[in-house]
C-alpha positions as CSV (number, residue, x, y, z in Angstrom):
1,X,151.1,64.0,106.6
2,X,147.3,63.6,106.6
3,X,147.2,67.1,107.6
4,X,149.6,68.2,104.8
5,X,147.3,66.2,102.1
6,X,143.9,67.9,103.8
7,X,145.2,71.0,103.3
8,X,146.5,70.6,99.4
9,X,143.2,69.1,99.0
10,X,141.2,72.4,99.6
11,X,143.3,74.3,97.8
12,X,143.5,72.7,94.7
13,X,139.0,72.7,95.4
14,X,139.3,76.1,95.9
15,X,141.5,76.6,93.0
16,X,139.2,75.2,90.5
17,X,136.4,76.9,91.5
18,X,134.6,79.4,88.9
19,X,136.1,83.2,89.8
20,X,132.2,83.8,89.4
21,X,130.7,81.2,92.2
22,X,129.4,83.4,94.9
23,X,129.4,80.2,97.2
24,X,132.5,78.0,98.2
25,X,130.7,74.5,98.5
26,X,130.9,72.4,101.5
27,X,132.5,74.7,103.6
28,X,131.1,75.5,107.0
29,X,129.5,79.1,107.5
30,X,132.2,81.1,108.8
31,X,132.8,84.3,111.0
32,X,133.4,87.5,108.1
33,X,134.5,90.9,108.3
34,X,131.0,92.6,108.7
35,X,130.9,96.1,110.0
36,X,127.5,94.6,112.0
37,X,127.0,91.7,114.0
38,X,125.9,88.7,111.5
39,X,122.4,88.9,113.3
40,X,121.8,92.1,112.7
41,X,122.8,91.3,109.1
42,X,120.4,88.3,108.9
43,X,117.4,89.8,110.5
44,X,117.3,92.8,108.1
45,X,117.6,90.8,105.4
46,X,114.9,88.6,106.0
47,X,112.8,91.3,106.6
48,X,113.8,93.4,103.6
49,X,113.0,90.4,101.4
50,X,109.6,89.8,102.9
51,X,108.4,93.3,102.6
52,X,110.1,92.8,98.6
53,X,107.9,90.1,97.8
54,X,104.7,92.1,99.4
55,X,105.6,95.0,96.8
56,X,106.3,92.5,94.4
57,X,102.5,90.5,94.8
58,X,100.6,93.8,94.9
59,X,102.3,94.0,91.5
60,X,101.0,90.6,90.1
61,X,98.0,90.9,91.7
62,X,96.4,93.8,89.0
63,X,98.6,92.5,86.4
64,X,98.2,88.5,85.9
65,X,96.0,88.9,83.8
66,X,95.8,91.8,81.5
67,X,92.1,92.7,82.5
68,X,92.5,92.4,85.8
69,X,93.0,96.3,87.1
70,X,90.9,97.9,84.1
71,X,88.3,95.7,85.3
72,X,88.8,96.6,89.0
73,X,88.9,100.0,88.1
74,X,85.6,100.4,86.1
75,X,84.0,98.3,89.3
76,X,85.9,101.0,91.8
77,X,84.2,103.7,93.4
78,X,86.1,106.1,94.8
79,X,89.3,104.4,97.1
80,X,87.2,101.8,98.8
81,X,84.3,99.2,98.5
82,X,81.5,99.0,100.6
83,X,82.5,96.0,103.9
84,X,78.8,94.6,103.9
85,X,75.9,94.0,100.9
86,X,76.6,92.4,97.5
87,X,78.9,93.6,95.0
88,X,80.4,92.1,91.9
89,X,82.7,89.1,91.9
90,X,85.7,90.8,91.1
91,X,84.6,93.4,94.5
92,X,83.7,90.3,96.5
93,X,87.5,88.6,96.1
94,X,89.3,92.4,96.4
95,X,87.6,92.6,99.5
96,X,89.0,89.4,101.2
97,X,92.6,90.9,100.3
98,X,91.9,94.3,101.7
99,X,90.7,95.3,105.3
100,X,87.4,97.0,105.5
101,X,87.3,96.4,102.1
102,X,89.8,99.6,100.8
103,X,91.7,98.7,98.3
104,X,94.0,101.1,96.7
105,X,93.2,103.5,94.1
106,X,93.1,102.5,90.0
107,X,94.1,104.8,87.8
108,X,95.0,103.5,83.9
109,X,95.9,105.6,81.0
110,X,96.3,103.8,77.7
111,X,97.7,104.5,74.1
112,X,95.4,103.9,70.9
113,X,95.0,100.1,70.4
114,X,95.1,99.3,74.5
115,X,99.4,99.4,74.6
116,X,101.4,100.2,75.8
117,X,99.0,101.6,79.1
118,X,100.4,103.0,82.7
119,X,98.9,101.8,85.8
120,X,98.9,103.7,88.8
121,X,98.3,102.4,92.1
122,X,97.8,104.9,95.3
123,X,97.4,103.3,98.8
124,X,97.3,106.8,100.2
125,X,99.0,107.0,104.0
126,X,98.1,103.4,104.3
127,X,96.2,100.4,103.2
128,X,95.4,97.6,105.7
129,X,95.8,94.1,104.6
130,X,93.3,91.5,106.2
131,X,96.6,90.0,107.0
132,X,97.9,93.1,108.7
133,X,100.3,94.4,106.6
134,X,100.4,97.9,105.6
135,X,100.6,99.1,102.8
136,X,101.2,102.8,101.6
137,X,102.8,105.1,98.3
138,X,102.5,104.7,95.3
139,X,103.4,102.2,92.6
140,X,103.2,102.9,88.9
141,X,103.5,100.0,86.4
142,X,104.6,100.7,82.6
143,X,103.3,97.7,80.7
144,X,105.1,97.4,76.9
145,X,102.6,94.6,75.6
146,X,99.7,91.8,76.9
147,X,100.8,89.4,79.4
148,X,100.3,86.6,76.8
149,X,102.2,88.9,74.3
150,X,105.4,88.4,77.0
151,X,104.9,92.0,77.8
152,X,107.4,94.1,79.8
153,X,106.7,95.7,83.2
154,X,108.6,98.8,84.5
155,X,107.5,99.3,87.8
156,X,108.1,102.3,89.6
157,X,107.9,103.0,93.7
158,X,107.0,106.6,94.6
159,X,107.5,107.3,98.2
160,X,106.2,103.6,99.0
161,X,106.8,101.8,101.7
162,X,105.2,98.4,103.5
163,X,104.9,98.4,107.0
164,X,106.7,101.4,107.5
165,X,110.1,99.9,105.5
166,X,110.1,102.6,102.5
167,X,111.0,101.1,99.1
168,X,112.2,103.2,96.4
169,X,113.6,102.7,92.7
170,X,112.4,100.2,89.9
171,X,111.5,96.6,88.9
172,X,111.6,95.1,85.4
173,X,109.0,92.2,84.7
174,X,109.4,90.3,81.9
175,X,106.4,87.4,81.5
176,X,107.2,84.1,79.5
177,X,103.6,83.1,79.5
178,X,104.3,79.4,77.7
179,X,106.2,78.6,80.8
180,X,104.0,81.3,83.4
181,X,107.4,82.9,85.1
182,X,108.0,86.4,85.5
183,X,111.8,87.2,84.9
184,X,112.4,90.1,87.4
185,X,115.5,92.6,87.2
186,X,115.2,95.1,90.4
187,X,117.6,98.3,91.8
188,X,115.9,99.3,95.2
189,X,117.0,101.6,97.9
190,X,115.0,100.4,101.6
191,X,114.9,102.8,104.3
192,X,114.5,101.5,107.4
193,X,112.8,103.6,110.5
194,X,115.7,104.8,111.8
195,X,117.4,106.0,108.7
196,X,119.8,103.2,107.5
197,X,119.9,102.6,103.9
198,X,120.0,99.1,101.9
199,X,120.8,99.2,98.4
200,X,119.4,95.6,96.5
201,X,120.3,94.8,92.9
202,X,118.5,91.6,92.1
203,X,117.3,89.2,89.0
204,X,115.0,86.6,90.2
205,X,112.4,84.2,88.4
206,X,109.1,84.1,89.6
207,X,107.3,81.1,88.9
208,X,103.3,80.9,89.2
209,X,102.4,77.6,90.0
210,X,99.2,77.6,91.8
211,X,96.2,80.0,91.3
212,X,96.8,81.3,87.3
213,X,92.9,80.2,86.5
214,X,92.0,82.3,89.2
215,X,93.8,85.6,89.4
216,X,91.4,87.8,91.2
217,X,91.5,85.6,93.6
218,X,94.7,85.6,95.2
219,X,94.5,82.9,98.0
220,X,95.2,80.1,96.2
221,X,98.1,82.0,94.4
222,X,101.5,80.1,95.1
223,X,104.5,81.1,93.5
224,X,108.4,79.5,93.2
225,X,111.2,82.1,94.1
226,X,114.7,81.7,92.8
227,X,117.6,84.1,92.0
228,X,119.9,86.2,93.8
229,X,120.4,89.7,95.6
230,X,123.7,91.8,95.8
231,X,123.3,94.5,98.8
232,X,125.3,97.1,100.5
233,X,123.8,99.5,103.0
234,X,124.7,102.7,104.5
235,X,126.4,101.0,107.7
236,X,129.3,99.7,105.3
237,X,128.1,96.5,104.8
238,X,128.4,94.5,101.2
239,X,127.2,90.7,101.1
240,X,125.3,89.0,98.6
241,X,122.1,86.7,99.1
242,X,121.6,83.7,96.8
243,X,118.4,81.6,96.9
244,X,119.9,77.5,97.4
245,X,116.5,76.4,97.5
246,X,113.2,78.1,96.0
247,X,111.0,80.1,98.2
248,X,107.8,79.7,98.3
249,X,105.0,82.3,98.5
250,X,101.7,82.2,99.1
251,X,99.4,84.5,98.0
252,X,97.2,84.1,101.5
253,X,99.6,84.6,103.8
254,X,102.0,87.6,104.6
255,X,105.2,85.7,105.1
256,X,107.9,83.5,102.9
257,X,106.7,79.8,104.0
258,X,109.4,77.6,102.7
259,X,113.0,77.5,101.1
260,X,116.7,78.7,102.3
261,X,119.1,81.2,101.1
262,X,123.0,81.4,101.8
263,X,124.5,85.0,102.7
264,X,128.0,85.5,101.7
265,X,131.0,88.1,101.1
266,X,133.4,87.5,98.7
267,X,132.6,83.9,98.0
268,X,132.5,83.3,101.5
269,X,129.4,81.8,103.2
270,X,128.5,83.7,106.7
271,X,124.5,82.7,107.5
272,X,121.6,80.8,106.1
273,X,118.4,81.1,106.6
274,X,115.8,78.6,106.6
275,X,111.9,79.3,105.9
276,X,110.5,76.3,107.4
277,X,108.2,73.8,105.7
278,X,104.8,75.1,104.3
279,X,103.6,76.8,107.9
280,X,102.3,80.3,107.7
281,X,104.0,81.4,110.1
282,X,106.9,84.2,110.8
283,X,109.4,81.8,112.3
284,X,112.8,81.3,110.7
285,X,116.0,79.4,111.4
286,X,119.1,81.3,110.6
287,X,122.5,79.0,110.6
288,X,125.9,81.3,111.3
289,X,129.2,80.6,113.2
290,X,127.8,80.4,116.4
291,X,125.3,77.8,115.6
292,X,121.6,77.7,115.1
293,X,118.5,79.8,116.2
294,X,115.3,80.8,115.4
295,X,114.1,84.2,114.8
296,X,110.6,86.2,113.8
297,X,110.6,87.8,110.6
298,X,110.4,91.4,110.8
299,X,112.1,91.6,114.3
300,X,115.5,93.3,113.3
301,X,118.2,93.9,115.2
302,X,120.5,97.1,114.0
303,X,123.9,96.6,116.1
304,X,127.6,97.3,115.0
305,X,130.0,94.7,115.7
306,X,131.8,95.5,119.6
307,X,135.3,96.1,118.4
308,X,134.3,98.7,115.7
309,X,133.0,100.5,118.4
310,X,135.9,100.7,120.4
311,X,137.9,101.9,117.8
């Protein structure tokens, strides 16, 4: 009878559930029809996200404030700053972010008044990060209106890609700057080095908590990550990717240092992963039906599930 009650019990919870809920609560993570192992599905998306949020930072970085690249780019010369001697303050904190002290190349063109203005940044074949990342393509940013004025950002990826994941499509920024977030709407396509495809449709809120009196220095920059992402890739995989608690960046390290996300397919929970607390460091826990692990960021693993190959 207990049995019987247990039963009528989740399905009257189920039951009154909103249709919309991407997440059945209090479940357990469960084993799902994935055309890939849940691994392989975990590790990817870790790593698509983190190389998301590098495009996304490069982004913020010339547009937090609205003088931040037109500055840059009267102080540029060229693709690159000199590594050694004195240069301006804005060339000294540029060159902490970029190795050897390239940075990519400014180019801002600007309607009568000052808006709306285009700016286009071109990392060439590749930019080095002092934290190792690579960077290379091209990333044009359509700005509507001053930051202050809660001005729009279309940003555009033109044959981009960080550390060799290509990125291509657009990202809407919208700025609230009484409350310093950054509303973000984005449709990407990420092509990995062996050809597999990843379509991302996402909305997140970006929330700037640390480091807005300093923007041209981005190591003190921390910002609060929450939304969701619905994917589908070119293996025949659809899932969905919510944020359950906020990630958090920071701007001087490379890698997602805190927060968790739940992957699911059709309201059904199949992995978590878990950032860690604060560390820079690449390490994260994913959760799935065979227990818990740890993993690196940016290792992926690309593998079908057995019995689909034996069909």
């Amino acid at each position: 009878m207990k049995k019987v009650l247990l039963s009528l019990a989740v399905v009257a919870a189920l039951a009154s559930c909103d249709k919309n809920d991407s997440i059945i609560e209090d479940l357990p993570v469960s084993d799902v029809d994935l055309k890939s192992t849940t691994e392989s599905v975990v590790t990817t998306e870790a790593s698509l996200d983190d190389v998301a949020e590098a495009a996304e930072y490069e982004v913020d970085l010339f547009t937090g404030t609205d003088g931040a690249a037109e500055q840059m780019a009267v102080e540029q010369t060229g693709a690159s700053l000199k590594s050694g001697g004195e240069g301006t303050n804005t060339q000294n904190r540029y060159r902490l972010r970029y190795k050897w002290g390239k940075c990519p190349d400014i180019h801002i063109v600007k309607e009568e008044g000052g808006w709306p203005r285009t700016i286009t940044l071109n990392y060439g074949e590749g930019t080095e990060l002092e934290n190792g990342r690579v960077i290379a393509g091209i990333i044009e940013i359509y700005q509507t209106a001053a930051r202050r004025d809660n001005g729009v950002r279309t940003v555009t990826f033109n044959e981009f890609s960080v550390d060799g994941i290509g990125i291509a499509g657009t990202s809407v920024k919208t700025f609230d700057a009484t409350a310093l977030t950054i509303a973000v709407v984005r449709d990407l396509t990420f092509t990995l080095e062996d050809g597999t495809t990843i379509d991302r449709v996402a909305e997140r809120l970006i929330t700037w908590t640390e480091g807005m009196d300093t923007p041209l220095d981005h190591s003190d920059d921390i910002f609060q990550i929450t939304g969701f992402v619905n994917c589908e890739d070119s293996d025949g995989n659809v899932y969905r990717r919510d944020i359950t608690s906020p990630l958090i960046k920071k701007g001087g390290c490379r890698w997602i240092v805190a927060g968790e996300v739940s992957l699911s397919k059709n309201g059904v929970e199949f992995a978590t992963i878990n950032y860690g607390d604060m560390e820079c460091d690449r390490v994260a826990t994913m959760t799935t039906a065979e227990g818990s692990k740890e993993f690196y960021i940016g290792q992926r693993k690309r593998e079908k599930r057995q019995e689909n190959n034996n069909e």
